[in-house]
C-alpha positions in Angstrom: 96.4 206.7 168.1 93.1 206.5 166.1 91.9 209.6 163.9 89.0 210.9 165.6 86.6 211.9 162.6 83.6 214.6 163.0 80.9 214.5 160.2 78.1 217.3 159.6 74.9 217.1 157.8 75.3 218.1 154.3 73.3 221.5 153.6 74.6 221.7 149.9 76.1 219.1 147.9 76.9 221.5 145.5 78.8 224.2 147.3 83.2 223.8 148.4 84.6 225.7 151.0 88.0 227.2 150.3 90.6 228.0 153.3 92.3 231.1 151.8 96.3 231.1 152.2 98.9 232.9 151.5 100.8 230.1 149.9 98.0 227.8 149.6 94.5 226.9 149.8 92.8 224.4 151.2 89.5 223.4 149.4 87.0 220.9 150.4 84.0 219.7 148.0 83.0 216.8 150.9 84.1 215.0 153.9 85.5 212.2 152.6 90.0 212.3 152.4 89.9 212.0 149.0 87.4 215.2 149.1 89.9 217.8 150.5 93.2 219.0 148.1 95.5 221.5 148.4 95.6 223.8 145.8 98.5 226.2 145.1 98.0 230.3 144.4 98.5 230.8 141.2 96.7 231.0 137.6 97.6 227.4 136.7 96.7 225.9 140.3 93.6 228.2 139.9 92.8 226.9 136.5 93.0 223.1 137.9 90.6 224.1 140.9 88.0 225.2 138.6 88.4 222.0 136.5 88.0 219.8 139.6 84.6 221.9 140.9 83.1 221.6 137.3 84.1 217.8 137.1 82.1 217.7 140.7 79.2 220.0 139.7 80.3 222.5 142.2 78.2 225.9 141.8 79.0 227.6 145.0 81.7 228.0 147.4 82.0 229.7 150.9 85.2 231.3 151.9 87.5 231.8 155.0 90.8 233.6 155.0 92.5 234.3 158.1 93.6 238.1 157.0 92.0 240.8 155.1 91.5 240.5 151.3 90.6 243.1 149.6 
């Protein structure tokens, strides 16, 4: 079975989108494999994430959790 893969026109270069977990988040800088980690929830795993979006000039990110946070 081939991977069926969907691309969208890139509005910001410089903007991530973070899937908000629990456990774990799921952050994407692009739409490349290689552009999507998983990222675990605490300080250290936090502390990584923000040294991956300043390696890739990130300076904005969009959120989506799928319960309330306060």
């Amino acid at each position: 079975m081939m991977k069926k893969t969907i691309s969208m026109e890139v509005i910001n270069s410089k903007c991530a989108g973070i899937d908000v977990g629990s456990r774990s988040h799921f952050v994407a800088i692009g739409q490349q494999d290689d552009q999507v980690c998983e990222y675990g929830v605490y300080a250290q795993d936090l502390d990584l994430l923000c040294k991956w979006f300043v390696r890739e000039n990130i300076e904005s990110v969009a959120m989506e959790s799928t319960r309330n946070y306060w």
